[in-house]
Backbone as CSV, one residue per row, in Angstrom:
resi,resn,N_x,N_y,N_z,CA_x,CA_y,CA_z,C_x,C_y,C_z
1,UNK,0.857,-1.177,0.000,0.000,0.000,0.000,0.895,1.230,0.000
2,UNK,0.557,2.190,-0.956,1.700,3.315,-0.921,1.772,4.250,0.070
3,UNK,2.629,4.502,0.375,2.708,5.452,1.830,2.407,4.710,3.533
4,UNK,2.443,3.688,3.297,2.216,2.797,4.308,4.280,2.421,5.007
5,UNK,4.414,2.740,6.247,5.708,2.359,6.562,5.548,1.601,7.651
6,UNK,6.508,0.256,6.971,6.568,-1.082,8.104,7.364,-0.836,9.249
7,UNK,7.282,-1.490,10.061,8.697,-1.738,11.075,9.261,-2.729,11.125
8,UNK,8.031,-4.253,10.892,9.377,-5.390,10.733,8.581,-6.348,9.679
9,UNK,9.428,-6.793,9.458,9.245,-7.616,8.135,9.723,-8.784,8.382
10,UNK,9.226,-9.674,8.213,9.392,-11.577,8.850,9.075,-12.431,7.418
11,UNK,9.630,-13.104,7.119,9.772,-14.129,6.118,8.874,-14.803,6.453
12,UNK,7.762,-15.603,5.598,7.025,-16.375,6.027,6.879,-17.967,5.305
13,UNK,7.010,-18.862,6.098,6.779,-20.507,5.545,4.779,-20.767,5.678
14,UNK,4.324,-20.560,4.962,2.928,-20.648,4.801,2.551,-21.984,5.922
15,UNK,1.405,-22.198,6.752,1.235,-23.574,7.148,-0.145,-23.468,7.761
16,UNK,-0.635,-24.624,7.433,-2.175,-25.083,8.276,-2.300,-25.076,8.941
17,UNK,-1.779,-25.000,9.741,-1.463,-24.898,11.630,-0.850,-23.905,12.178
18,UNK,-0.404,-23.043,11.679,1.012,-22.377,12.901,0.093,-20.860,12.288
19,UNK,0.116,-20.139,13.408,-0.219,-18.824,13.594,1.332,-18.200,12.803
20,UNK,1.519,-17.167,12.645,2.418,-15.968,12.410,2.892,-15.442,14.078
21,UNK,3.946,-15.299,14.485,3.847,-14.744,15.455,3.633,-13.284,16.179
22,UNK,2.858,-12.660,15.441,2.008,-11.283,15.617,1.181,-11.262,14.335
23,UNK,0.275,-10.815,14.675,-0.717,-10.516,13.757,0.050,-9.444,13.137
24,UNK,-0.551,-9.880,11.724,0.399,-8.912,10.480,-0.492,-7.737,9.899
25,UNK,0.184,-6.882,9.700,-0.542,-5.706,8.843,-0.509,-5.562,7.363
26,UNK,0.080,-6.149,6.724,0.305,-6.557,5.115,1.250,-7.303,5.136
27,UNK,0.873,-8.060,3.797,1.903,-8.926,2.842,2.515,-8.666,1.936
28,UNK,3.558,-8.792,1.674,4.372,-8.892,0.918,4.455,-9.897,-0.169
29,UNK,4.134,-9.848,-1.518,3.812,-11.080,-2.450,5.036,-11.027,-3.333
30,UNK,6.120,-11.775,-3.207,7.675,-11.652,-3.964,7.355,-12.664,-5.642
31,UNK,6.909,-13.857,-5.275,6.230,-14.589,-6.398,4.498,-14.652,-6.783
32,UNK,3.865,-14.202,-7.838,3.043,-14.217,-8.302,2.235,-15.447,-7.945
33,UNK,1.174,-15.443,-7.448,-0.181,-16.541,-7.011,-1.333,-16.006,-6.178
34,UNK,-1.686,-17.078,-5.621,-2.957,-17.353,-4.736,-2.157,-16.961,-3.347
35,UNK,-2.777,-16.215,-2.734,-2.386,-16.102,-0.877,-3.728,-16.411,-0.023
36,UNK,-3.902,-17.774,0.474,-4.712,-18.206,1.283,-4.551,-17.438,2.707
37,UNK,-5.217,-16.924,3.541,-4.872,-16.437,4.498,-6.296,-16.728,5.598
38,UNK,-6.284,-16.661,6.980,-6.691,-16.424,7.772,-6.531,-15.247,8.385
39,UNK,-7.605,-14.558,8.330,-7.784,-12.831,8.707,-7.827,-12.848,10.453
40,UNK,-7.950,-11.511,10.588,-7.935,-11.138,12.307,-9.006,-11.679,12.608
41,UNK,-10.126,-11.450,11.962,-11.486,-12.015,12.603,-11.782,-13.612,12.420
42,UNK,-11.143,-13.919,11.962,-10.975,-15.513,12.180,-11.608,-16.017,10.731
43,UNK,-11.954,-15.625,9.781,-12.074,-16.062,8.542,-10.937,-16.566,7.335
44,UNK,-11.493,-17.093,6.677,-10.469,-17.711,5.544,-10.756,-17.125,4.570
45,UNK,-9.915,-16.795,3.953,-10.219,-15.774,2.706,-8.797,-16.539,2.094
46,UNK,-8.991,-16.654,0.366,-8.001,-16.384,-0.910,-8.233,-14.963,-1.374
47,UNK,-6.580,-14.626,-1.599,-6.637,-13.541,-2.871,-6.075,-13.920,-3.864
48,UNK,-6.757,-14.500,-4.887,-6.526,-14.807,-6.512,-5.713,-13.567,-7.112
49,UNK,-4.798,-13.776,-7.506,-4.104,-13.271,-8.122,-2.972,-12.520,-7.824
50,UNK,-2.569,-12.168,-6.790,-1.664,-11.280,-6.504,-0.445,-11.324,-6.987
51,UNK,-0.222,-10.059,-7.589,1.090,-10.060,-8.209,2.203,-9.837,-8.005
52,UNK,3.434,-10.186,-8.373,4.855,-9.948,-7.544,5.131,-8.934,-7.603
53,UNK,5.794,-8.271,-6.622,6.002,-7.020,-5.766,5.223,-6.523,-5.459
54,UNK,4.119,-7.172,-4.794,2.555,-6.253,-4.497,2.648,-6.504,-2.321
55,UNK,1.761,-5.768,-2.439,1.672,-5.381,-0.966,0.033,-6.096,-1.151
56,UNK,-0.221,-6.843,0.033,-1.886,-6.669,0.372,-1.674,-6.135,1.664
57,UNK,-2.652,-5.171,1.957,-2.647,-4.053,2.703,-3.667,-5.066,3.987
58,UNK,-3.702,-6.252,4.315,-4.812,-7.003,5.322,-4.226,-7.187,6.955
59,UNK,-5.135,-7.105,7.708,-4.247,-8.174,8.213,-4.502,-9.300,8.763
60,UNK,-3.791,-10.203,8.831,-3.615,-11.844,8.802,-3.244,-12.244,10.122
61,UNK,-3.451,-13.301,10.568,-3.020,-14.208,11.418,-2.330,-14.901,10.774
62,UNK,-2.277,-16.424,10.280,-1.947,-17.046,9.111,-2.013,-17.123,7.872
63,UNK,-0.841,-17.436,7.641,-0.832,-17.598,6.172,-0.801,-19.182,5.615
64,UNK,-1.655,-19.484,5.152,-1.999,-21.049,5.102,-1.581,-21.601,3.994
65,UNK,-0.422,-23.077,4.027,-0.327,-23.839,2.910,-1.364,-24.120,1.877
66,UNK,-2.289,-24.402,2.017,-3.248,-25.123,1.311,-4.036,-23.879,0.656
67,UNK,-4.263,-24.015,-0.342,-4.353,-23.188,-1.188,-3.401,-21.653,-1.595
68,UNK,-2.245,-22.185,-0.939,-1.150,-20.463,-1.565,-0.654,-21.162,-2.823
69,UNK,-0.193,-20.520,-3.415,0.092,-20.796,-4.713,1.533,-19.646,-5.124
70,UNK,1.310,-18.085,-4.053,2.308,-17.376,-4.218,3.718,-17.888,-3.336
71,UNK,4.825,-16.616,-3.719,6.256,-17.468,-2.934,6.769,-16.345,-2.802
72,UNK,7.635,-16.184,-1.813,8.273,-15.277,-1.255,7.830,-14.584,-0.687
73,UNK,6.572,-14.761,0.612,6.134,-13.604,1.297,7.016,-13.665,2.056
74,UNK,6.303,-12.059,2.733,7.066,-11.461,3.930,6.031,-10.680,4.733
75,UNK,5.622,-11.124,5.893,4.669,-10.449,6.978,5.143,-9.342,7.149
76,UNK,4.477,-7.999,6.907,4.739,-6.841,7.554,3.887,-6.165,8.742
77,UNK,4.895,-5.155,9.566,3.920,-4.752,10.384,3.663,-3.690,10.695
78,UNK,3.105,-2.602,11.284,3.507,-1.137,11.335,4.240,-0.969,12.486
């Protein structure tokens, strides 16, 4: 999101199980795909399409194997 400034930025291994360890304020999409995610409010949501070097401006709890399709995120936070 433009004009948006992080403070930390965490590499992320996508997984069905494992929380993020802070809830994230955007993603970071390095390879082009699908980002399955689990939101703050406890829903599952895909974003189809996201493209490399894109920001999704959400924020997430997990980021879930099963159905990501993108590569190289990075949890950001403010």
């Amino acid at each position: 999101m433009a004009g948006t400034i992080y403070g930390t930025a965490t590499p992320v291994t996508p997984s069905d199980t494992e929380n993020l360890p802070r809830l994230c304020t955007g993603i970071y999409v390095g390879g082009a795909g699908a980002v399955t995610v689990v939101m703050a409010n406890g829903d599952t949501v895909t974003f189809a399409g996201a493209l490399a070097g894109s920001t999704l401006p959400i924020q997430a709890r997990r980021i879930k194997a099963s159905g990501t399709t993108a590569t190289l995120l990075v949890a950001l936070e403010n």
